[in-house]
C-alpha positions in Angstrom: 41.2 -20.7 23.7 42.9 -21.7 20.5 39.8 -24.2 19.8 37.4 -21.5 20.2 39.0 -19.3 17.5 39.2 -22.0 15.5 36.0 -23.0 15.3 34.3 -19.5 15.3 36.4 -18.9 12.2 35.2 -22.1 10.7 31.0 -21.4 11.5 31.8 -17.5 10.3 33.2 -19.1 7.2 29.9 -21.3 6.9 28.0 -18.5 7.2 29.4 -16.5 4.5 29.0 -20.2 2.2 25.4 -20.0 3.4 24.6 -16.3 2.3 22.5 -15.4 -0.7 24.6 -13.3 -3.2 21.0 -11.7 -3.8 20.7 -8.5 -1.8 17.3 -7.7 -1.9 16.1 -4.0 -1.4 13.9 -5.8 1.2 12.0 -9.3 1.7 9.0 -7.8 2.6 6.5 -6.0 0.6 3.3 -4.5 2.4 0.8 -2.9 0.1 -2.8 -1.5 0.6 -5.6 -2.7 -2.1 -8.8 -0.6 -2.2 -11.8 -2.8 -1.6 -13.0 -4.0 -4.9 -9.5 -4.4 -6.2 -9.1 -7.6 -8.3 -5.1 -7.5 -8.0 -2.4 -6.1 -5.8 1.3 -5.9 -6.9 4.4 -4.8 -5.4 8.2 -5.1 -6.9 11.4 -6.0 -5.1 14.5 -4.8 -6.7 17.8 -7.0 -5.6 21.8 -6.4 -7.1 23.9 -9.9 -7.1 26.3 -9.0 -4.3 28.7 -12.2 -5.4 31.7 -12.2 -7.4 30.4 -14.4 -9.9 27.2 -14.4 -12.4 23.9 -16.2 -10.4 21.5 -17.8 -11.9 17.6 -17.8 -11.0 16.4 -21.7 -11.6 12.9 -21.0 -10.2 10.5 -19.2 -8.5 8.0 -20.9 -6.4 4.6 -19.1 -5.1 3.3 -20.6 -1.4 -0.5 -19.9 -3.3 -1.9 -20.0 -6.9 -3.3 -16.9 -6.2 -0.1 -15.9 -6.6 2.3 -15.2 -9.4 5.8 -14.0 -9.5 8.0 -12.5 -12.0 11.4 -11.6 -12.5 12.7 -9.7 -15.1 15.2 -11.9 -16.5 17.2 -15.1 -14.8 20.6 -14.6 -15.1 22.7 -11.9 -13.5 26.4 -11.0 -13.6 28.4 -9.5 -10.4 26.5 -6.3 -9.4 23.9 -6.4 -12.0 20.6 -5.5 -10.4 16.9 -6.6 -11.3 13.9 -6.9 -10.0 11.1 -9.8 -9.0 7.2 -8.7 -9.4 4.8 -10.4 -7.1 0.9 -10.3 -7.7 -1.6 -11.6 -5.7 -5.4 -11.9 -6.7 -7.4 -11.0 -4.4 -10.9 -12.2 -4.1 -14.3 -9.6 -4.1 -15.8 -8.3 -0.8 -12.2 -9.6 0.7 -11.1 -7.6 3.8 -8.6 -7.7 6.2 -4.9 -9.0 6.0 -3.3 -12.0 3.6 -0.1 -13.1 3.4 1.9 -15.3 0.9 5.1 -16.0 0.2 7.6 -16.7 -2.6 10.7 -18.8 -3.1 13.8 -17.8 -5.2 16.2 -20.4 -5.8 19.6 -19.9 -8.0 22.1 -22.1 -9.1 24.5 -21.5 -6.3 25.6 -24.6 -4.0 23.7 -23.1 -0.5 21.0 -24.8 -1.9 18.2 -23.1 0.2 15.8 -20.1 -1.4 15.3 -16.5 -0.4 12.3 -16.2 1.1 10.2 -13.2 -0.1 6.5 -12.6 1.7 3.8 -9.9 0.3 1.5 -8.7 2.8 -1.6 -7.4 1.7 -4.7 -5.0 3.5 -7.8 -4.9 2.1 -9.5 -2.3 4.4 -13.3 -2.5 4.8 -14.9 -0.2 2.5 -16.5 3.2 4.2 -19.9 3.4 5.3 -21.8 5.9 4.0 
């Protein structure tokens, strides 16, 4: 029984290592583009939840019909920003897309947040 204490508080303590200090408002952003629209955007607002400044080294789009912003790289302990995702969207386009985008940072976890935007085009009204 002693083992399996042990080792739970050893993965729990790997887990913790593992988390992003990034706590992101959400990691999913669905928007609705009217048909015609050449661009849709959302914004995801995150707070560095560690106890120590984070750095943003990059931010990769899955598309290059996508771009990604944030509003500055570097963050102290609680200081909150915000990421800005755009994706183009082609004319006469309908339906669903989905792309997403990687954040990495300087901290020693070593994998990226993972942030999608999920765009509907609905089909124009007939008239």
């Amino acid at each position: 029984m002693r083992r399996l204490w042990i080792l739970l508080w050893f993965l729990g303590g790997v887990a913790e290592i593992a988390a992003s200090p990034l706590a992101w408002e959400r990691q999913v952003a669905e928007v609705t583009a009217s048909p015609g629209q050449k661009e849709a955007v959302a914004e995801i607002a995150f707070r560095n939840a560690g106890s120590g400044p984070i750095t943003v080294t990059s931010v990769d789009t899955s598309c290059g019909c996508t771009t990604a912003q944030m509003d500055r790289t570097s963050y102290g302990p609680g200081e909150k920003g915000k990421i800005r995702i755009a994706m183009a969207l082609k004319t006469g386009f309908t339906g669903w897309r989905e792309e997403t985008v990687n954040v990495m940072t300087d901290q020693p976890n070593g994998s990226p947040d993972v942030l999608t935007i999920r765009v509907h085009v609905p089909a124009p009204e007939r008239k």
